[in-house]
Backbone as JSON Lines, residues from 0, in Angstrom:
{"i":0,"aa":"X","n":[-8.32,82.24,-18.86],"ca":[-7.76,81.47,-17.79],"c":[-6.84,80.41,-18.39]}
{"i":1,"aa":"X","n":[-5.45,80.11,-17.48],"ca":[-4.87,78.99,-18.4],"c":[-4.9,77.87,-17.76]}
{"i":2,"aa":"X","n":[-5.12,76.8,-18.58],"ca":[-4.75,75.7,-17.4],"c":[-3.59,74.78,-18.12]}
{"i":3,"aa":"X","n":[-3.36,74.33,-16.32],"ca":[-1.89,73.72,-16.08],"c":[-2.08,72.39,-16.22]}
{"i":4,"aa":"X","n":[-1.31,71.72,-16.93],"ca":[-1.35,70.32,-16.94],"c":[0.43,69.7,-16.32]}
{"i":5,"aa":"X","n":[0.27,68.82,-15.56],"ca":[1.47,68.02,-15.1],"c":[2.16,67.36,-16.59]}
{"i":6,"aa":"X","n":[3.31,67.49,-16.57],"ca":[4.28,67.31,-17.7],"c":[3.86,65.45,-18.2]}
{"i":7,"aa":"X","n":[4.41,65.29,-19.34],"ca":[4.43,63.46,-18.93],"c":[5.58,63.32,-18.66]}
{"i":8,"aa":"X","n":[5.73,61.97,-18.09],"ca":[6.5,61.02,-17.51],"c":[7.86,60.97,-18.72]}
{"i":9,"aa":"X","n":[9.46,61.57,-18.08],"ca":[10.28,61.35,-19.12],"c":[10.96,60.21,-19.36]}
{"i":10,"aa":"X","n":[10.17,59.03,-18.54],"ca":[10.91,57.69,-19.07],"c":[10.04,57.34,-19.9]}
{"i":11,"aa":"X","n":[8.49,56.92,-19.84],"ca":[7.54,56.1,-20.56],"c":[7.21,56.8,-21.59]}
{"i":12,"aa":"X","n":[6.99,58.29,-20.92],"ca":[6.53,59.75,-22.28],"c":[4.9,59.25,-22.54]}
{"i":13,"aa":"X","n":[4.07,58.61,-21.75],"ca":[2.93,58.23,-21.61],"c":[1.91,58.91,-20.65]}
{"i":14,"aa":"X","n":[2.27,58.79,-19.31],"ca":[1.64,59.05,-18.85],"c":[1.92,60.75,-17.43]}
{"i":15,"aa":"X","n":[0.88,61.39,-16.81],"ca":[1.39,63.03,-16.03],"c":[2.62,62.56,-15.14]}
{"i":16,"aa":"X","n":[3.55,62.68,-15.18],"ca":[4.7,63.27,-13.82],"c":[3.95,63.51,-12.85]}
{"i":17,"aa":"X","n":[4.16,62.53,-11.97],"ca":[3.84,62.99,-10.33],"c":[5.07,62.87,-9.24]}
{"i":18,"aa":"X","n":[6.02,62.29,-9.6],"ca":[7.22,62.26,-8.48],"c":[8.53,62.97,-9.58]}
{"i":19,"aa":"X","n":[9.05,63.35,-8.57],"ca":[10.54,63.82,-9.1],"c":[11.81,63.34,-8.4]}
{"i":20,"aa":"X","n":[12.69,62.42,-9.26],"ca":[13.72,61.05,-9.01],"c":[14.85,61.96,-7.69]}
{"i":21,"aa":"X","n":[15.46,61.36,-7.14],"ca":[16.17,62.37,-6.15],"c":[17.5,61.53,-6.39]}
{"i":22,"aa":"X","n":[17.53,61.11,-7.22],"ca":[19.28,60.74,-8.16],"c":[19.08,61.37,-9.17]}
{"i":23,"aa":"X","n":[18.57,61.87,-10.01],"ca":[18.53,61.87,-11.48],"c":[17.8,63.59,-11.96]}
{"i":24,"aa":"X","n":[16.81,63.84,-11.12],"ca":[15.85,64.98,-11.28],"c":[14.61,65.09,-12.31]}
{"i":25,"aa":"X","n":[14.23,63.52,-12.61],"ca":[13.53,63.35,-13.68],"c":[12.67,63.6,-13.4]}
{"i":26,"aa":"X","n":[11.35,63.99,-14.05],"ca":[9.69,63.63,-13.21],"c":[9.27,62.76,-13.89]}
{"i":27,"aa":"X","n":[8.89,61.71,-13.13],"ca":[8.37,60.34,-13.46],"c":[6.72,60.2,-12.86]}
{"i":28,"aa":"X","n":[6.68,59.2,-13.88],"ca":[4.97,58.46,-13.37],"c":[5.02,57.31,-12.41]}
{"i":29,"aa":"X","n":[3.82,57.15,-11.85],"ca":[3.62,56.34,-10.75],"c":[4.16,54.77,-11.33]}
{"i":30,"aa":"X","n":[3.82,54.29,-12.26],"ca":[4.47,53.23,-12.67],"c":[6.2,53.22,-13.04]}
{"i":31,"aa":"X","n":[7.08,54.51,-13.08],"ca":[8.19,54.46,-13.43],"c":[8.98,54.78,-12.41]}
{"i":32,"aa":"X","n":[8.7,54.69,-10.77],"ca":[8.45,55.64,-9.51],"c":[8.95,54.21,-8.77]}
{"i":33,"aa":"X","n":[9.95,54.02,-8.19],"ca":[10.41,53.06,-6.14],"c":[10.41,54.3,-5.67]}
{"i":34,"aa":"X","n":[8.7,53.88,-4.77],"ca":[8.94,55.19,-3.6],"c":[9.57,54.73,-2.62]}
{"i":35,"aa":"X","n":[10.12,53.39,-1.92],"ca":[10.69,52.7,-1.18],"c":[12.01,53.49,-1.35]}
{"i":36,"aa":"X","n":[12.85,53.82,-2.54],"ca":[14.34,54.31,-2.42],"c":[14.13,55.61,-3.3]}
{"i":37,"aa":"X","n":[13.02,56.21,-3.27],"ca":[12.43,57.64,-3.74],"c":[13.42,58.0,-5.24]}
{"i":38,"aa":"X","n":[13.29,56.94,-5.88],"ca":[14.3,56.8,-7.35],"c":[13.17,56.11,-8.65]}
{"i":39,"aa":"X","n":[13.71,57.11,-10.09],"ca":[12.98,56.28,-10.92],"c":[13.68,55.14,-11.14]}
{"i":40,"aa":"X","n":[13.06,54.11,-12.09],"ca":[13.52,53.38,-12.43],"c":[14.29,52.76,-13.14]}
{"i":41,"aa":"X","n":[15.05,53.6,-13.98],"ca":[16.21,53.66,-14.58],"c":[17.18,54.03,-13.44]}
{"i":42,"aa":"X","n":[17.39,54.88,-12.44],"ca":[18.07,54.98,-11.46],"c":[18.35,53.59,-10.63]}
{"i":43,"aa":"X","n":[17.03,52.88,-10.24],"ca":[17.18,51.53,-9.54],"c":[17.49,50.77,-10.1]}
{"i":44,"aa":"X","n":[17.47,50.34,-11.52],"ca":[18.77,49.5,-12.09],"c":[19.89,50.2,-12.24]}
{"i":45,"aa":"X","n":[20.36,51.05,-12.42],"ca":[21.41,51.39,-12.5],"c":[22.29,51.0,-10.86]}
{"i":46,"aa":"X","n":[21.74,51.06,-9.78],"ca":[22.18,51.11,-8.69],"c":[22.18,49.37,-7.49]}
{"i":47,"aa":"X","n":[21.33,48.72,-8.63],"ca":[21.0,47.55,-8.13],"c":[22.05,46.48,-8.47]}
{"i":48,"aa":"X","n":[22.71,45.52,-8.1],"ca":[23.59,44.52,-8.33],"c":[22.64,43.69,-9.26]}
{"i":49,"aa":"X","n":[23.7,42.96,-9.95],"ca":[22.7,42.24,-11.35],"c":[22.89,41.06,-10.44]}
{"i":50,"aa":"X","n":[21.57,40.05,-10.38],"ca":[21.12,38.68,-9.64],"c":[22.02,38.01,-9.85]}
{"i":51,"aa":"X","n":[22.16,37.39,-8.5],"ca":[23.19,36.07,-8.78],"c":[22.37,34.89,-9.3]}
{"i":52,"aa":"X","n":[22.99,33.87,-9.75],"ca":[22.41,32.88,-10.54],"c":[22.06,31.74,-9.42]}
{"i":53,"aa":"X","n":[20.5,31.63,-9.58],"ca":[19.96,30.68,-8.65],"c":[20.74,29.63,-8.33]}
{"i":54,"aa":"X","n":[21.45,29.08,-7.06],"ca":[21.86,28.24,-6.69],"c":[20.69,26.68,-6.82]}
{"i":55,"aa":"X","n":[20.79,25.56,-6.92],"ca":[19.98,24.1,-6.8],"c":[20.27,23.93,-5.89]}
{"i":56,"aa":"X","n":[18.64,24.63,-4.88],"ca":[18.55,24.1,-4.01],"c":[17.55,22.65,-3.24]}
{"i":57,"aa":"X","n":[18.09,21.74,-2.51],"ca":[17.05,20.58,-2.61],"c":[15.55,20.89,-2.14]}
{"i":58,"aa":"X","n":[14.83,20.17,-2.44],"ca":[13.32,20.05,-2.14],"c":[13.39,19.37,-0.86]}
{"i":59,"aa":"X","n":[14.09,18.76,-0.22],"ca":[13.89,17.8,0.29],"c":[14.64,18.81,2.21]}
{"i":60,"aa":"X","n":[13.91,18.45,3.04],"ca":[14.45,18.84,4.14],"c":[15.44,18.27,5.09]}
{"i":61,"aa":"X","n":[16.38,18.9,6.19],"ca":[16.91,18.05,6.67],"c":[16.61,16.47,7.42]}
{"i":62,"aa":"X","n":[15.6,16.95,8.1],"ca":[14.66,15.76,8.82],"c":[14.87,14.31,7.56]}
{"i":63,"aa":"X","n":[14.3,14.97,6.19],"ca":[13.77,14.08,5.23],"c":[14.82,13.19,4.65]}
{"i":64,"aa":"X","n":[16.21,13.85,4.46],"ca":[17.59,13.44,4.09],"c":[17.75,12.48,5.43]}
{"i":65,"aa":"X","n":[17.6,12.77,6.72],"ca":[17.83,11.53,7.82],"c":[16.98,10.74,7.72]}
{"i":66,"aa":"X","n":[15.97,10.96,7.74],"ca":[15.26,9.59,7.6],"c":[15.8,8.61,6.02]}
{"i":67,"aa":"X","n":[15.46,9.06,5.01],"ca":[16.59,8.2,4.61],"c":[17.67,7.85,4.73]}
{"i":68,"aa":"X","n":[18.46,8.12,5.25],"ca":[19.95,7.75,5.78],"c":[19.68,6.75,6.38]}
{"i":69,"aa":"X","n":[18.61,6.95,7.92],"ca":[18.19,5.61,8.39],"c":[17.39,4.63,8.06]}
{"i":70,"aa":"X","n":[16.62,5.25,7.18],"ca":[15.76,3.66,6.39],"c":[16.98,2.69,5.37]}
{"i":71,"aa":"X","n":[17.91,3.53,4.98],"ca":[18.98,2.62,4.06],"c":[19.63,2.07,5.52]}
{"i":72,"aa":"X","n":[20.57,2.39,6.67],"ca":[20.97,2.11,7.15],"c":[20.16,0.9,7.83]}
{"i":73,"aa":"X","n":[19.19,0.68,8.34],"ca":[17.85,-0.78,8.38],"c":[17.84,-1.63,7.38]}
{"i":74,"aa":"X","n":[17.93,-0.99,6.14],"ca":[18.13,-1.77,5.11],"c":[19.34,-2.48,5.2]}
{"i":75,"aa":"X","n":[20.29,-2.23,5.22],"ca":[21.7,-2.82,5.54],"c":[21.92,-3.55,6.4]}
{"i":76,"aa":"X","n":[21.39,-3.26,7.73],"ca":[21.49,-4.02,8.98],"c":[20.7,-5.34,8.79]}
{"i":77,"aa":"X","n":[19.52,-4.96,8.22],"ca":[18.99,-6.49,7.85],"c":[19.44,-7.42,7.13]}
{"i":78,"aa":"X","n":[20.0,-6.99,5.73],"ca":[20.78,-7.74,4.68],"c":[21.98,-8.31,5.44]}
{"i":79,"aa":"X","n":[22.5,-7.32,6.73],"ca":[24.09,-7.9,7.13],"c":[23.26,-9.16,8.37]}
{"i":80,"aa":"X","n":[22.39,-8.9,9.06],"ca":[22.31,-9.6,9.75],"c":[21.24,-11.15,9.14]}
{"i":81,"aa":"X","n":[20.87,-11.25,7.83],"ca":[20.3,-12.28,7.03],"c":[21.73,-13.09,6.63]}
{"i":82,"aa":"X","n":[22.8,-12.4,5.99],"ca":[23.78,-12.95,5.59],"c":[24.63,-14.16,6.81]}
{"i":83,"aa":"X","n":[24.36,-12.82,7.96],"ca":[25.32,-13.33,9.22],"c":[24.7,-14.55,9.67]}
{"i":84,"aa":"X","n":[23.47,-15.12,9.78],"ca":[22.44,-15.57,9.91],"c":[22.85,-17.37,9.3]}
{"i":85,"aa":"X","n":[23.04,-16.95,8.21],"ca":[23.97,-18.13,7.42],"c":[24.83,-18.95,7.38]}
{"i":86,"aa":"X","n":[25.91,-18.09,7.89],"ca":[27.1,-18.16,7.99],"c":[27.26,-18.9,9.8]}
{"i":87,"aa":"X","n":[26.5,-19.27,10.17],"ca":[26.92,-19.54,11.62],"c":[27.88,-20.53,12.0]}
{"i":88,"aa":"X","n":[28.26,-20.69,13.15],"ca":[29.78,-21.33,13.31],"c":[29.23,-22.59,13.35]}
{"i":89,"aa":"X","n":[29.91,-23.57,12.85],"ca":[29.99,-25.3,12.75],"c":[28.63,-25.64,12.32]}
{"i":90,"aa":"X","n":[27.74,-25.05,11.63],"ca":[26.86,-25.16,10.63],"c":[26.05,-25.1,11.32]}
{"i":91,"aa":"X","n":[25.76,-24.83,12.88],"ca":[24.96,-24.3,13.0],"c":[23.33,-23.23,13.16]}
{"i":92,"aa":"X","n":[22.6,-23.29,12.54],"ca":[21.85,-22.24,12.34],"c":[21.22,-20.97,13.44]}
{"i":93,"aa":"X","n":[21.92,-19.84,13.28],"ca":[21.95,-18.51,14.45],"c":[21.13,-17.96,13.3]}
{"i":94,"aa":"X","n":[19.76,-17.69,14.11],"ca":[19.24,-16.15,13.21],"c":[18.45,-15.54,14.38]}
{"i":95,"aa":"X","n":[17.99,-14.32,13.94],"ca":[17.1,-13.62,14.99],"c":[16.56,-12.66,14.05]}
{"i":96,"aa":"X","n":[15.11,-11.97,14.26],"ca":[14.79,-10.86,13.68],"c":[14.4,-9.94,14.9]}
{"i":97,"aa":"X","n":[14.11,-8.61,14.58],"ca":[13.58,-7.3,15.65],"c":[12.4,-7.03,14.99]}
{"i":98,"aa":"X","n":[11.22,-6.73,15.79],"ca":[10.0,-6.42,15.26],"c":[9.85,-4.84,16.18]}
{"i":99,"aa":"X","n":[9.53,-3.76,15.09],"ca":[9.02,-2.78,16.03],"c":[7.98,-2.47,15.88]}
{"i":100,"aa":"X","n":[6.97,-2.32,17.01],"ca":[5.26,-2.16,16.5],"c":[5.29,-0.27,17.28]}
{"i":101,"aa":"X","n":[5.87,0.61,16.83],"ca":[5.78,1.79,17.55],"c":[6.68,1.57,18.41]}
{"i":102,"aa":"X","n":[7.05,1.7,19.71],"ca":[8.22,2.01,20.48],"c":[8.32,0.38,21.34]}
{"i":103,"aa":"X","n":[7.84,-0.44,20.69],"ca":[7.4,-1.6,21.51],"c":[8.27,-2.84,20.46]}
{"i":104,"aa":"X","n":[9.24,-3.42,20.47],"ca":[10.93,-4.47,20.31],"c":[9.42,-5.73,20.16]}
{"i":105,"aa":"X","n":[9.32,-6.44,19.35],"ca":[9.23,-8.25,19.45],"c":[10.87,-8.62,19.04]}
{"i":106,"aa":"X","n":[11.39,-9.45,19.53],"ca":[12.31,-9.71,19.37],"c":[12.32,-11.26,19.25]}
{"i":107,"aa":"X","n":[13.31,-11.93,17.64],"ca":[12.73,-13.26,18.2],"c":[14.39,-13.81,17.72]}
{"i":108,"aa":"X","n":[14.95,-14.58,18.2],"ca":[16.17,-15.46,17.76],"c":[16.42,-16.99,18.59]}
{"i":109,"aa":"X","n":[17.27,-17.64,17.67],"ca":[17.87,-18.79,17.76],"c":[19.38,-18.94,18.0]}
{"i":110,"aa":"X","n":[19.89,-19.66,18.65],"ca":[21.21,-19.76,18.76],"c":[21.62,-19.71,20.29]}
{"i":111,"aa":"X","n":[23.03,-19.74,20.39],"ca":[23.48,-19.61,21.59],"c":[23.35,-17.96,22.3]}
{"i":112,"aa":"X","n":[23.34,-17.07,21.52],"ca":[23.06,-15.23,21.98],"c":[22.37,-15.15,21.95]}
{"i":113,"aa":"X","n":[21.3,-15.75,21.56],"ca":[20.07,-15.14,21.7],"c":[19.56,-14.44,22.88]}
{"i":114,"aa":"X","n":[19.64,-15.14,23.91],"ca":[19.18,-14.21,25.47],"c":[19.71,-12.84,25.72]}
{"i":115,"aa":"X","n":[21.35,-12.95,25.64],"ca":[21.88,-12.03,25.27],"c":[21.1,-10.66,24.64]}
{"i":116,"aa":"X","n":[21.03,-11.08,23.24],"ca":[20.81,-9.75,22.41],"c":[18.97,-9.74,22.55]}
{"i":117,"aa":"X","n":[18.26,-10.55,22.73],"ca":[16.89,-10.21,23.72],"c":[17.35,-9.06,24.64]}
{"i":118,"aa":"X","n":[18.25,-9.23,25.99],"ca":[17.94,-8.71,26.91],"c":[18.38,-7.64,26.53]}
{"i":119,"aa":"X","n":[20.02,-7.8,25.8],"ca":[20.29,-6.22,24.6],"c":[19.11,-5.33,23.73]}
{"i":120,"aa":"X","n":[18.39,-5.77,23.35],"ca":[17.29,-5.21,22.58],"c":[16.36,-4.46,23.34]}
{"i":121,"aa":"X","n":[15.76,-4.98,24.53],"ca":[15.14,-4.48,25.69],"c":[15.46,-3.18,26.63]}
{"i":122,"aa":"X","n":[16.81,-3.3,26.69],"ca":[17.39,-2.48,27.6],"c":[18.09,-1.04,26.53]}
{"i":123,"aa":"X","n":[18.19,-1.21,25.19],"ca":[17.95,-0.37,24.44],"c":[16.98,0.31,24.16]}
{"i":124,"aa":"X","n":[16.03,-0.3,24.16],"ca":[14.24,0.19,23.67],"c":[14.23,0.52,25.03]}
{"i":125,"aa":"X","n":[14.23,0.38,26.33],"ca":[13.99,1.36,27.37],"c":[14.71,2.44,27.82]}
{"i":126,"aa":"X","n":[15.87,3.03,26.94],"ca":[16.93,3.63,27.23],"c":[16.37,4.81,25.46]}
{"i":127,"aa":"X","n":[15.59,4.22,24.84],"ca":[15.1,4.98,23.49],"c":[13.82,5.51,24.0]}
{"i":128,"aa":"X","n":[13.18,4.75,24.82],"ca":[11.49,5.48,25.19],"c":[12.11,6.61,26.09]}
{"i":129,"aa":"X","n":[12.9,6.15,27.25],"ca":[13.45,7.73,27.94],"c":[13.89,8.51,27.69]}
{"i":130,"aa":"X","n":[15.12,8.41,26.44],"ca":[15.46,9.5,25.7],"c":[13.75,10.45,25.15]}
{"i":131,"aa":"X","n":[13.34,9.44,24.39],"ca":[12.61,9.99,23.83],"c":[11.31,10.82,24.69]}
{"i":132,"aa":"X","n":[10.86,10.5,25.84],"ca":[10.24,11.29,26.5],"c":[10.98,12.63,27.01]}
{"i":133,"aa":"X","n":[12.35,12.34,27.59],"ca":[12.79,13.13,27.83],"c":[12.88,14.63,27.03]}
{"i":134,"aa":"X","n":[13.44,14.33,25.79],"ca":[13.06,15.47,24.85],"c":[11.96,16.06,24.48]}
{"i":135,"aa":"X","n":[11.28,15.17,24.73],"ca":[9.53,15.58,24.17],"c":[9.01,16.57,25.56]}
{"i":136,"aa":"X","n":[9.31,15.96,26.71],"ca":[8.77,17.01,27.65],"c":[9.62,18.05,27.94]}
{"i":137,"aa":"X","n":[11.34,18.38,27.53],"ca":[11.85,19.43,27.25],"c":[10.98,20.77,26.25]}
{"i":138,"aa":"X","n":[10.48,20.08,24.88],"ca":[10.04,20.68,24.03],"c":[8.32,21.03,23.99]}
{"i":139,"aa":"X","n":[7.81,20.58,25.13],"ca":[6.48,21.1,25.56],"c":[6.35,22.78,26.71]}
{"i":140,"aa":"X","n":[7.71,23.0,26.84],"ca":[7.56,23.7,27.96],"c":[6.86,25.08,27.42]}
């Protein structure tokens, strides 16, 4: 009686031929085998584009890039409005600070605007809570 043994593999030369390449006509082993594009693997590099070179991309998300944008931009507004603060007309002393405790303005200043930019501060922060509900119950639906 004779027996048949499966050829080896003519890329590795290791291990039995179980597929046969359908570019090439090789019989290959399961490790030398993309059954995904039914090709050995000398065929799939040959046919594959060589990698482009990883672009640097940031860690950091869009959200994460705005919020810094606006924590520097607070930063600034404070420094401009400490400076401005100084500088008031006929020596005067004009200052004011904004307190936010969550969506809720303390607002405190001196000077002749002050009422002014109080009632400005107020009518902003209620024009920011409605925006801001507004979107939020858009995005619950």
């Amino acid at each position: 009686m004779i027996k048949m043994t499966a050829p080896l593999c003519q890329i590795c030369g290791r291990n039995p031929a179980t597929y046969v390449c359908q570019s090439c006509a090789h019989t290959v082993c399961n490790n030398c085998f993309d059954p995904s594009r039914w090709s050995c693997s000398n065929c799939v590099a040959k046919s594959s584009p060589p990698l482009a070179q990883p672009q640097a991309v940031s860690s950091f998300s869009l959200a994460t890039w705005l919020f810094f944008i606006a924590f520097a931009m607070i930063v600034v507004g404070t420094l401009l409005m400490t400076v401005g603060s100084f500088a008031g007309s006929n020596g005067i002393f004009n200052g004011g600070a904004v307190i936010l405790i969550g969506p809720i303005p303390i607002v405190l200043g001196t000077g002749p605007y002050s009422l002014v930019l109080i009632v400005l501060a107020a009518v902003l922060t209620v024009i920011a809570l409605g925006f801001f509900l507004f979107l939020r119950r858009k995005v619950q639906r």
